[in-house]
PyMOL Python script that loads the backbone (N, CA, C, O; Angstrom):
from pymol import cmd

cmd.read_pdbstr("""\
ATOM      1  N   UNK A   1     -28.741  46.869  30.395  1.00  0.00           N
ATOM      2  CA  UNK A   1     -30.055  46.276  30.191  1.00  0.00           C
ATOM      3  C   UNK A   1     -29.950  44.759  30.275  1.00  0.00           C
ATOM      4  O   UNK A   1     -28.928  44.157  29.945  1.00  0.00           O
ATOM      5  N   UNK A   2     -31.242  44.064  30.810  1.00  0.00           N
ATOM      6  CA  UNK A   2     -31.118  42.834  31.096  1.00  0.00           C
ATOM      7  C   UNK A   2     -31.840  42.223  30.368  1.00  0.00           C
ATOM      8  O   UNK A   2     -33.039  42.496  30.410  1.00  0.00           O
ATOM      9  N   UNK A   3     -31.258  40.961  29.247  1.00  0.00           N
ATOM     10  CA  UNK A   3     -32.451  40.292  28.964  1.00  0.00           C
ATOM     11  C   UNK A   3     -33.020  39.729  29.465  1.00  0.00           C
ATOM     12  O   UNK A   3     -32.510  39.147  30.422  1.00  0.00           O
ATOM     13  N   UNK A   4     -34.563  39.499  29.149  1.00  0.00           N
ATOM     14  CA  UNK A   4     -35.019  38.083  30.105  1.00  0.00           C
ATOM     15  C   UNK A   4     -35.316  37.276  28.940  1.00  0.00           C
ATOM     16  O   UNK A   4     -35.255  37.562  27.744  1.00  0.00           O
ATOM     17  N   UNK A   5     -35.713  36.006  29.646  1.00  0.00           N
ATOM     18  CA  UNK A   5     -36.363  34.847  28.304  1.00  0.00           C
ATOM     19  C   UNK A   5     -37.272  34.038  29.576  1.00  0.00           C
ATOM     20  O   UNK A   5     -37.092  33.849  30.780  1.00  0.00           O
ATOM     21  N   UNK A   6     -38.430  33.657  28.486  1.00  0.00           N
ATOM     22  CA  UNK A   6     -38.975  32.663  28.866  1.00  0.00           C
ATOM     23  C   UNK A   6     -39.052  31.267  28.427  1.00  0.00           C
ATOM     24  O   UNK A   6     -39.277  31.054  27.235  1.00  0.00           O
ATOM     25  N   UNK A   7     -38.915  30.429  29.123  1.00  0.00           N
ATOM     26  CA  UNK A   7     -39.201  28.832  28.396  1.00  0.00           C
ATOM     27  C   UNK A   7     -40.072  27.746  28.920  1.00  0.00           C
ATOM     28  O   UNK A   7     -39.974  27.089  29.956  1.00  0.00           O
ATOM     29  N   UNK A   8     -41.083  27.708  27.811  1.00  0.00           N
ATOM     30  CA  UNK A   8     -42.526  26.785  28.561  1.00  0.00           C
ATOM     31  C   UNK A   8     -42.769  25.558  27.197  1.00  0.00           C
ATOM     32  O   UNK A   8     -42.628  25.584  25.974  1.00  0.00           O
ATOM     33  N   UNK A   9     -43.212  24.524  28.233  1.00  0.00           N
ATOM     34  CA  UNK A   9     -43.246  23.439  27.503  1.00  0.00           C
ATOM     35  C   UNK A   9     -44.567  23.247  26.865  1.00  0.00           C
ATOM     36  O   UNK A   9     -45.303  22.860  27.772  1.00  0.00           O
ATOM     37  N   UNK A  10     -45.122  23.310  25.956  1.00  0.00           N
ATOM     38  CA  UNK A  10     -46.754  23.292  25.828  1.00  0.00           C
ATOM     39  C   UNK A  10     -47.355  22.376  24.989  1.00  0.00           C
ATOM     40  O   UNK A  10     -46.664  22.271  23.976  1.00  0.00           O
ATOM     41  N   UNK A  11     -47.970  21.926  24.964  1.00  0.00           N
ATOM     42  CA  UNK A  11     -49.121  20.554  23.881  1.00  0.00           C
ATOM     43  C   UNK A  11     -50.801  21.852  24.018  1.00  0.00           C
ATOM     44  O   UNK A  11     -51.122  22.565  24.969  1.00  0.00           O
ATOM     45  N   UNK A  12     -51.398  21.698  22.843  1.00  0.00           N
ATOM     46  CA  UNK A  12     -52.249  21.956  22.558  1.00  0.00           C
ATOM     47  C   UNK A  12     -53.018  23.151  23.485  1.00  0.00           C
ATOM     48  O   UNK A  12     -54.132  23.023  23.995  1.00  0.00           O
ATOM     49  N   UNK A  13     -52.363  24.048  23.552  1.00  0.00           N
ATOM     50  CA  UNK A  13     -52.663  25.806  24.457  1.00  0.00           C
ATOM     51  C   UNK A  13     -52.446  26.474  23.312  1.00  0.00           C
ATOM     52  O   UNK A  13     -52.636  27.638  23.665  1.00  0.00           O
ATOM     53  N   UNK A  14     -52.172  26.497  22.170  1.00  0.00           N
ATOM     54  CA  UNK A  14     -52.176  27.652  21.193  1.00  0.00           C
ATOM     55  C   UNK A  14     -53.389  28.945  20.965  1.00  0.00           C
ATOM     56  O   UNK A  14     -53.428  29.946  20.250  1.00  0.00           O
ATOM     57  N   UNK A  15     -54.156  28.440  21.796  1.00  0.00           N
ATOM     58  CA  UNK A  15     -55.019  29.864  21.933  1.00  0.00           C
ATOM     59  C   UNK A  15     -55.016  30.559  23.086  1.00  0.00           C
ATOM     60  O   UNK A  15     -55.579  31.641  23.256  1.00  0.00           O
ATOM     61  N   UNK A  16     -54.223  29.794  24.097  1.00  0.00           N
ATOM     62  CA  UNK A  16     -53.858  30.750  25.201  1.00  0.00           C
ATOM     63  C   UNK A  16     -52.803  31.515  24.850  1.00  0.00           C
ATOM     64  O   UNK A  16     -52.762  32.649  25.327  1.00  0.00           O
ATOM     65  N   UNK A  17     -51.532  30.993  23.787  1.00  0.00           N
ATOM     66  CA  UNK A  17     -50.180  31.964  24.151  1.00  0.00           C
ATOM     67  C   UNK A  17     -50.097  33.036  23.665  1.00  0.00           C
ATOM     68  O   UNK A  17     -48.916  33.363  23.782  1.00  0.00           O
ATOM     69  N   UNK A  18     -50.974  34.270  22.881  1.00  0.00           N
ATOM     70  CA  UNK A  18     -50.797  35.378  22.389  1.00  0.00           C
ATOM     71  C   UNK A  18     -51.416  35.968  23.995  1.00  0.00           C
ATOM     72  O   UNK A  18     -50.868  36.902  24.580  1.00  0.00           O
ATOM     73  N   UNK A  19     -52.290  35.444  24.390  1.00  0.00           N
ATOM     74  CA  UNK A  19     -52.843  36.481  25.856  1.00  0.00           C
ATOM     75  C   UNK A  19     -51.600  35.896  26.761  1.00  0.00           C
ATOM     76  O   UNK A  19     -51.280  36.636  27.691  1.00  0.00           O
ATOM     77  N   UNK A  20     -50.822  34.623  26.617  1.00  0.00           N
ATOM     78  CA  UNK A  20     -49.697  34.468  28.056  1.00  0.00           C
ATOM     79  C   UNK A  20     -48.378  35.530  27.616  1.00  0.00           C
ATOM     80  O   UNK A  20     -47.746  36.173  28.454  1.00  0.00           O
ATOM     81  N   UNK A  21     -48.108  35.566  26.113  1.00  0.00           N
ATOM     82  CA  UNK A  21     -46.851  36.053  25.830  1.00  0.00           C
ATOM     83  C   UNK A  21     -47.109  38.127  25.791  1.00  0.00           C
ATOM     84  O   UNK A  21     -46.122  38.850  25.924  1.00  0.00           O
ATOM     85  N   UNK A  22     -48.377  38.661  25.618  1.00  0.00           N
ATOM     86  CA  UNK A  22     -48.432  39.931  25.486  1.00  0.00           C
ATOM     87  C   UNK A  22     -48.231  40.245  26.939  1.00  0.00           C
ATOM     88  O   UNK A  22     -47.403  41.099  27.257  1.00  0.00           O
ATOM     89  N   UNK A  23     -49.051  39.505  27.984  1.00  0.00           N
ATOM     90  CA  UNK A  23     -49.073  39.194  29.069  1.00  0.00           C
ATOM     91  C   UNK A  23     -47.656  39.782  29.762  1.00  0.00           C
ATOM     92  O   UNK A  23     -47.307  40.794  30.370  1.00  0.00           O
ATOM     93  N   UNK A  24     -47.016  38.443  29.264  1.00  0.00           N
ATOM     94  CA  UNK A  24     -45.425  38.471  30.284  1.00  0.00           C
ATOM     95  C   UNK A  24     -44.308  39.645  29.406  1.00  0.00           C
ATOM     96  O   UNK A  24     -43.147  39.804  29.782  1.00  0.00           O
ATOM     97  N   UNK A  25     -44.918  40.407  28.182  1.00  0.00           N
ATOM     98  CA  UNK A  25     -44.370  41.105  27.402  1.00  0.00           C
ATOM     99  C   UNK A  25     -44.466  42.082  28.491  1.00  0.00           C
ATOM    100  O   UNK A  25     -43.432  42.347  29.105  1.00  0.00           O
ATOM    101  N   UNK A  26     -45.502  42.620  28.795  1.00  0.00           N
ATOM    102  CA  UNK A  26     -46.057  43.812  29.934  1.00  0.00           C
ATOM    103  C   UNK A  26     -44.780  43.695  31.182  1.00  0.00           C
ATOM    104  O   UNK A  26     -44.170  44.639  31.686  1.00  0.00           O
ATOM    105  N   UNK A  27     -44.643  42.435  31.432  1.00  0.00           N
ATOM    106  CA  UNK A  27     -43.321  42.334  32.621  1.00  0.00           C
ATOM    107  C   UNK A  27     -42.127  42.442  32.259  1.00  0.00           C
ATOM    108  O   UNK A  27     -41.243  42.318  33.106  1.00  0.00           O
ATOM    109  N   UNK A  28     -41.893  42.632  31.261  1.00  0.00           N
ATOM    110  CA  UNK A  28     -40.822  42.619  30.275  1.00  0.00           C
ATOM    111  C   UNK A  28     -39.895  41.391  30.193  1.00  0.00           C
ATOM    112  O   UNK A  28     -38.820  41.313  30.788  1.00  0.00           O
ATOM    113  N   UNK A  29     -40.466  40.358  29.326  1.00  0.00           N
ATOM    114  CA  UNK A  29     -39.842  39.341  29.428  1.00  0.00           C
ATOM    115  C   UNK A  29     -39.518  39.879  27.826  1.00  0.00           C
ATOM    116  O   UNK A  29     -40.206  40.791  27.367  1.00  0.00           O
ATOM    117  N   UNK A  30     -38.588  39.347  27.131  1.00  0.00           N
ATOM    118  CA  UNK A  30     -38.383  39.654  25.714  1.00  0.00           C
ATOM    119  C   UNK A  30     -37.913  38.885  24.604  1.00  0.00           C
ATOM    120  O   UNK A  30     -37.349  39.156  23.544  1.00  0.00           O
ATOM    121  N   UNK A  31     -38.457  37.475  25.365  1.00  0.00           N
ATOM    122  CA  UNK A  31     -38.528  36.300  24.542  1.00  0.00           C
ATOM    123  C   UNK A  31     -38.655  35.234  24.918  1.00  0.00           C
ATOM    124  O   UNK A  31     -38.317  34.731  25.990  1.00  0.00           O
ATOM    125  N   UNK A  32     -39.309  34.686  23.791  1.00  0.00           N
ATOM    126  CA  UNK A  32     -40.264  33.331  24.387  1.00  0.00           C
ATOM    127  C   UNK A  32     -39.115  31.876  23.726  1.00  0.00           C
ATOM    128  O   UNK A  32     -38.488  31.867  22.667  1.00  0.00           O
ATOM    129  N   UNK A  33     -39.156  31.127  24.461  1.00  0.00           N
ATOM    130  CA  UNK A  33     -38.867  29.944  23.814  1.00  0.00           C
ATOM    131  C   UNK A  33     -39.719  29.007  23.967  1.00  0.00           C
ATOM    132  O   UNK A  33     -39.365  28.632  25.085  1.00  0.00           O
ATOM    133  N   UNK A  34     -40.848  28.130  23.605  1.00  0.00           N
ATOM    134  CA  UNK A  34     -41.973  27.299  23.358  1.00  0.00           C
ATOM    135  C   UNK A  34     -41.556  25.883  22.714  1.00  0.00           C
ATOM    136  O   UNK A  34     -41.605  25.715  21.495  1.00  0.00           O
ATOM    137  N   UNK A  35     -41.176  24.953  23.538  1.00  0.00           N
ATOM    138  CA  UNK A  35     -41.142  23.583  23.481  1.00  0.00           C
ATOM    139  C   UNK A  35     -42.219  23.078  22.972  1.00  0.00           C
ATOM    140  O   UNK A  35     -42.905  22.783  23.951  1.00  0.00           O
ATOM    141  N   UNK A  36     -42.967  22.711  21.723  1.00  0.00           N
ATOM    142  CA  UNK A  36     -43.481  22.402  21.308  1.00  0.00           C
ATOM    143  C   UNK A  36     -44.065  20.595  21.462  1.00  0.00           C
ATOM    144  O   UNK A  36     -43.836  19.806  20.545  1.00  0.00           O
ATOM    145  N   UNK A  37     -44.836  20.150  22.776  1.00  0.00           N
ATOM    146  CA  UNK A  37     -44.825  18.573  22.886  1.00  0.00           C
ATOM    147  C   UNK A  37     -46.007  17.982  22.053  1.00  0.00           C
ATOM    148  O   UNK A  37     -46.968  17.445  22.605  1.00  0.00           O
ATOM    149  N   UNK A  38     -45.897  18.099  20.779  1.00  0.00           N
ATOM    150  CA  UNK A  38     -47.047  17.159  19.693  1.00  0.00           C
ATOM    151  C   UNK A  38     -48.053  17.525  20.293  1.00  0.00           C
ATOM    152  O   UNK A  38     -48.491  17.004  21.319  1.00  0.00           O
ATOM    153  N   UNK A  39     -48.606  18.640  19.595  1.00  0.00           N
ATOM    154  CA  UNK A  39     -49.543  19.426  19.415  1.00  0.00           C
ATOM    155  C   UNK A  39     -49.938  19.282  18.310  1.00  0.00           C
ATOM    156  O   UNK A  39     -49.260  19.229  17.283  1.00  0.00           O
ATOM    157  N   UNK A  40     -51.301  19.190  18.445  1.00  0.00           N
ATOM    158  CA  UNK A  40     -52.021  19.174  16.842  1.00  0.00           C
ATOM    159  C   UNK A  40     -53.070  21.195  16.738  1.00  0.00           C
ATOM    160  O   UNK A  40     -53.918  21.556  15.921  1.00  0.00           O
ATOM    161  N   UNK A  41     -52.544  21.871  17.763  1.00  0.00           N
ATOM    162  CA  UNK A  41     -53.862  22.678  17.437  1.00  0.00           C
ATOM    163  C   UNK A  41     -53.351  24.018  16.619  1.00  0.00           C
ATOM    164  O   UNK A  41     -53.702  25.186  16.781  1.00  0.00           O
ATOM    165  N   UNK A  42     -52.336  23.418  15.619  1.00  0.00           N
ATOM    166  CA  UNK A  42     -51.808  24.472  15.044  1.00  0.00           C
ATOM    167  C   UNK A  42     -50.678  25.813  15.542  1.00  0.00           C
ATOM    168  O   UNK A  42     -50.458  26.913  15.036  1.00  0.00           O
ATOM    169  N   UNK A  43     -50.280  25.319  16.411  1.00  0.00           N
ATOM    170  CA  UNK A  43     -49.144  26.106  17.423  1.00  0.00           C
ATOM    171  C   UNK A  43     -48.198  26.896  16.254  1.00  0.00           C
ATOM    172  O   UNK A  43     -47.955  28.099  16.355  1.00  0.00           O
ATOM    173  N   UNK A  44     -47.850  26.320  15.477  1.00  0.00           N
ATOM    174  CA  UNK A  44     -46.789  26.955  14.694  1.00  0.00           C
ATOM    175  C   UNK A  44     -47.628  28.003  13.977  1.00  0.00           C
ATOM    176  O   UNK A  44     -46.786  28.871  13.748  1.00  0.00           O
ATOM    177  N   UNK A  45     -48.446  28.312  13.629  1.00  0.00           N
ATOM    178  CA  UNK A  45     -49.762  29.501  13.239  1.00  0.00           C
ATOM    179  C   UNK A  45     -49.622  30.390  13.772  1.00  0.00           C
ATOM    180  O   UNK A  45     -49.062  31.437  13.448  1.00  0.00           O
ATOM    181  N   UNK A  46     -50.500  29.857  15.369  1.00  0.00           N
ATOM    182  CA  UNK A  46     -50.417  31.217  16.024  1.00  0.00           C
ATOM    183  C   UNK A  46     -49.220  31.772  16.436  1.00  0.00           C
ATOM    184  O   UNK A  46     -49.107  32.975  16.204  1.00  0.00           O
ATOM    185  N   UNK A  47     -48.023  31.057  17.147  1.00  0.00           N
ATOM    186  CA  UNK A  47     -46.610  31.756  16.696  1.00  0.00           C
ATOM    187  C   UNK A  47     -46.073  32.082  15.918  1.00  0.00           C
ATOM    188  O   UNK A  47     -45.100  32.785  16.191  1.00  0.00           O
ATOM    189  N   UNK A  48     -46.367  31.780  14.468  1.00  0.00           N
ATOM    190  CA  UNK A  48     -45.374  32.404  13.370  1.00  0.00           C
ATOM    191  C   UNK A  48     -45.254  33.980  13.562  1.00  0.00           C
ATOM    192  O   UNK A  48     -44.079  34.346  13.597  1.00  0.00           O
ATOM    193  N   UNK A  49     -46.257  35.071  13.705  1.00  0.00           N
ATOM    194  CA  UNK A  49     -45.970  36.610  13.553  1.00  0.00           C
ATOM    195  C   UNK A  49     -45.124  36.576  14.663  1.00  0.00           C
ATOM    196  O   UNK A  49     -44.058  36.951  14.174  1.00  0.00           O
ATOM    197  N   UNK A  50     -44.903  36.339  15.979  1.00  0.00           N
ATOM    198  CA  UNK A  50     -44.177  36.488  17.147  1.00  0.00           C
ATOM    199  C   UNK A  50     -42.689  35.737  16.823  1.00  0.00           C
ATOM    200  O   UNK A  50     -41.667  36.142  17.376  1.00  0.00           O
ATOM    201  N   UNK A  51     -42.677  34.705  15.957  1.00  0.00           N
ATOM    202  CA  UNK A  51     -41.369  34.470  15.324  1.00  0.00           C
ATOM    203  C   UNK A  51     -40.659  35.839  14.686  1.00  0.00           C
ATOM    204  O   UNK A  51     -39.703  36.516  15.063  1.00  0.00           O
ATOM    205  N   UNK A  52     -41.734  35.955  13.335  1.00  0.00           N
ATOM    206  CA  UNK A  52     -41.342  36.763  12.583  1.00  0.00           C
ATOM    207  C   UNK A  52     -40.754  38.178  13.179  1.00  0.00           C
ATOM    208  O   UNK A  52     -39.855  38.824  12.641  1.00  0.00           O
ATOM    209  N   UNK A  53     -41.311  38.472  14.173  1.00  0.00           N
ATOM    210  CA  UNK A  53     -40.589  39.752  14.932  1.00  0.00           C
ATOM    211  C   UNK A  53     -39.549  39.562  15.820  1.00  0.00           C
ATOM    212  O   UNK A  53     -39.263  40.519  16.539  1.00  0.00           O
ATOM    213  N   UNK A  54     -38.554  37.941  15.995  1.00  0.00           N
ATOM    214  CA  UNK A  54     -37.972  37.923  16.782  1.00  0.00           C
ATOM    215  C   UNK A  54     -38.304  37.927  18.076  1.00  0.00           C
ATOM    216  O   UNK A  54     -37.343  37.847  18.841  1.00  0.00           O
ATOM    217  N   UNK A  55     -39.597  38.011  18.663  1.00  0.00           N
ATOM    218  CA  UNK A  55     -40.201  37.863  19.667  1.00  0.00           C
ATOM    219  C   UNK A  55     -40.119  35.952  20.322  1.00  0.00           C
ATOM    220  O   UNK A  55     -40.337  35.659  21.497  1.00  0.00           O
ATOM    221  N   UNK A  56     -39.881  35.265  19.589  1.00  0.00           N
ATOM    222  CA  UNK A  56     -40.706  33.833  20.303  1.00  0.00           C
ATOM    223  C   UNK A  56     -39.863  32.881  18.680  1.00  0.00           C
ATOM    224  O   UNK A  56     -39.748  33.145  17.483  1.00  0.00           O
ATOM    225  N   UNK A  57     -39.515  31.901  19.465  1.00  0.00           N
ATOM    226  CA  UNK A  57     -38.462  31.079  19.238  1.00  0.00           C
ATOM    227  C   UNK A  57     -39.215  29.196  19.265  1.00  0.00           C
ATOM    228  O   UNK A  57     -38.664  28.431  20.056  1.00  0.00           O
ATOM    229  N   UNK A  58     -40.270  28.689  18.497  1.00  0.00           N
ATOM    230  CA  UNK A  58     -40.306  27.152  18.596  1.00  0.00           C
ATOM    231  C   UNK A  58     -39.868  26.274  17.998  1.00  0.00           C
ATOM    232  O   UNK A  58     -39.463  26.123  16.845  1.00  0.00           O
ATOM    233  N   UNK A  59     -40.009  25.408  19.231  1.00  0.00           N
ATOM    234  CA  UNK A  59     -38.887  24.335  19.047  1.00  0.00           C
ATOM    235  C   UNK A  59     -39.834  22.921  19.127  1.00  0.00           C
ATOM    236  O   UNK A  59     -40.747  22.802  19.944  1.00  0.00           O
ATOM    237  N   UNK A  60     -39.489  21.948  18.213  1.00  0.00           N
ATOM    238  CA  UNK A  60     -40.099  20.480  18.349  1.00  0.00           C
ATOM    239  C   UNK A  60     -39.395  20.374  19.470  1.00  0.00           C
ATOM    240  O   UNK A  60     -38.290  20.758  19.853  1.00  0.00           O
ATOM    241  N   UNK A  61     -40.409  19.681  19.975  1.00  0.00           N
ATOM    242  CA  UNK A  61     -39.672  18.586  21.584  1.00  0.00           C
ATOM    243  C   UNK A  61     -40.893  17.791  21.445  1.00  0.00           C
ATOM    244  O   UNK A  61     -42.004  18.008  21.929  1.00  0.00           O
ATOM    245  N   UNK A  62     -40.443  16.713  20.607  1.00  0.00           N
ATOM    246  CA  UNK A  62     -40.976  15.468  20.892  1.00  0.00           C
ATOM    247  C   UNK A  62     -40.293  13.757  21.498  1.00  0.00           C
ATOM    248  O   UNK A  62     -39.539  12.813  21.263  1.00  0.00           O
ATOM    249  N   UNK A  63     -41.328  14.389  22.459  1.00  0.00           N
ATOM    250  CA  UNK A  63     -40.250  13.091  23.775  1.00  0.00           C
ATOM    251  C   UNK A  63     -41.418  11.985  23.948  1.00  0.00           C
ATOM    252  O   UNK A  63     -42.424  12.354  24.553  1.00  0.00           O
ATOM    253  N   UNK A  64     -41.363  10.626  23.452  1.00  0.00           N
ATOM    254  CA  UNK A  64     -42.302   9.749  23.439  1.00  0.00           C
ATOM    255  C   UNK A  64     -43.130   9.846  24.930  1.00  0.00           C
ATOM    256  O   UNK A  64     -42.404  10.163  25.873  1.00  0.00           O
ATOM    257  N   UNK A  65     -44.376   9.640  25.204  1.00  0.00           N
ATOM    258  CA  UNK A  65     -45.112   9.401  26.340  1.00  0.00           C
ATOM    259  C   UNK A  65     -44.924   8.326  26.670  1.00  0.00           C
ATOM    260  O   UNK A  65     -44.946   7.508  25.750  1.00  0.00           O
ATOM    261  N   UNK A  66     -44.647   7.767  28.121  1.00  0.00           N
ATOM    262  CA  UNK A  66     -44.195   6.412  28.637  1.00  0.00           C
ATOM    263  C   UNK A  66     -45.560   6.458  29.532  1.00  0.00           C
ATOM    264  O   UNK A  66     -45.646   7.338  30.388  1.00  0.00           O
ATOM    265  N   UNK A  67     -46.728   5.445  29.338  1.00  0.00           N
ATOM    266  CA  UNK A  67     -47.368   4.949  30.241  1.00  0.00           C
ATOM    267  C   UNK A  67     -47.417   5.087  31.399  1.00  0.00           C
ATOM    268  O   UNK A  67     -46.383   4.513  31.740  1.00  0.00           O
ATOM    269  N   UNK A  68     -47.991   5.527  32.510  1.00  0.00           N
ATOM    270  CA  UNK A  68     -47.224   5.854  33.763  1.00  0.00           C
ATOM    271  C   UNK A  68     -47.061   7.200  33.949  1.00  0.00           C
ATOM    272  O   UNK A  68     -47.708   7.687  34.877  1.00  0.00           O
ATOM    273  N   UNK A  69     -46.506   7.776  33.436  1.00  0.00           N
ATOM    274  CA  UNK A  69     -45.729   8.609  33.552  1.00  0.00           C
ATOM    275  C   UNK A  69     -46.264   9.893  33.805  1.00  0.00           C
ATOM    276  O   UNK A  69     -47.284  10.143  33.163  1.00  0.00           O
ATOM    277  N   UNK A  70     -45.812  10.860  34.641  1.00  0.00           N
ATOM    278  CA  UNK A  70     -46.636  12.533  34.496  1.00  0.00           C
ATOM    279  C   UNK A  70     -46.077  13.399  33.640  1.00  0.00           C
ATOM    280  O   UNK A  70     -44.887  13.112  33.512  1.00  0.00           O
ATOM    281  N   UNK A  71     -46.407  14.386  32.952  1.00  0.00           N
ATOM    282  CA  UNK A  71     -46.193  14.999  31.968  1.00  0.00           C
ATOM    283  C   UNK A  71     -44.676  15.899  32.495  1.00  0.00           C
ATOM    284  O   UNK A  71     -43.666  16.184  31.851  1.00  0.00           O
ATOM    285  N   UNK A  72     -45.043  16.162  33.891  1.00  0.00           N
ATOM    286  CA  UNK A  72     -43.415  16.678  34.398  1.00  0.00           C
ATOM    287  C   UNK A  72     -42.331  16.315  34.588  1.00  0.00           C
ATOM    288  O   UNK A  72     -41.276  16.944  34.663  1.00  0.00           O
ATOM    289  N   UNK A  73     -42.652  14.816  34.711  1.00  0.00           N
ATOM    290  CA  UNK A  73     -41.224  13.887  34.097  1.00  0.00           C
ATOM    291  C   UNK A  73     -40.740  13.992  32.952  1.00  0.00           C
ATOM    292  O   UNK A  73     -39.519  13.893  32.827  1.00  0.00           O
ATOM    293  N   UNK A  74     -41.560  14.218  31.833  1.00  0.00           N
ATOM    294  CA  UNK A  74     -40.677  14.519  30.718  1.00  0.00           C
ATOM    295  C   UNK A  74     -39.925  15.650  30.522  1.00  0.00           C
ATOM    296  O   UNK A  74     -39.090  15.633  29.618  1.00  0.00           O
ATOM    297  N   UNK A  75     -40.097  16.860  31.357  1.00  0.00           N
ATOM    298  CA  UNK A  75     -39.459  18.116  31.291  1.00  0.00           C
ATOM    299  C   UNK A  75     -37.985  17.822  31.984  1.00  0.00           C
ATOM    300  O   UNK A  75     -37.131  18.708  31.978  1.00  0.00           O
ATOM    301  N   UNK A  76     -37.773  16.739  32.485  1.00  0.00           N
ATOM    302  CA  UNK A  76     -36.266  16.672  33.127  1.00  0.00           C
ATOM    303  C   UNK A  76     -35.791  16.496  32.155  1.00  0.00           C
ATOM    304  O   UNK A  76     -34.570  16.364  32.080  1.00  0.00           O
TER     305      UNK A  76
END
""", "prot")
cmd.dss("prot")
cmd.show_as("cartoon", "prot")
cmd.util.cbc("prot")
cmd.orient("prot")
């Protein structure tokens, strides 16, 4: 058996990730890892039960915003 994992960087989508993670559950992904970029919309909420089952794994990633800059530069 193969695991899979997923890892997405997100700011303020916490009401999308129970429909993205049941979602990619259906494809059998079997765990989330969620980079957390200073979010205020309560992210750690709606992930806590998907923690609690070992399902989904967040993580602070707070990487200052540089002026300029696109949000996909900070993912390097």
């Amino acid at each position: 058996k193969i695991n899979s994992e997923i890892i997405s960087t997100v700011r303020n989508r916490a009401k999308y990730l129970p429909e993205w993670i049941e979602y990619h559950r259906l494809l059998g992904v079997e765990h989330f890892i969620v980079l957390d970029h200073f979010s205020t919309d309560r992210l750690d909420e709606i992930l806590r039960p998907y923690e609690k089952q070992g399902i989904a794994t967040l993580v602070t990633f707070h990487v200052p915003v540089v002026k300029g800059t696109y949000f996909n530069t900070l993912q390097v």
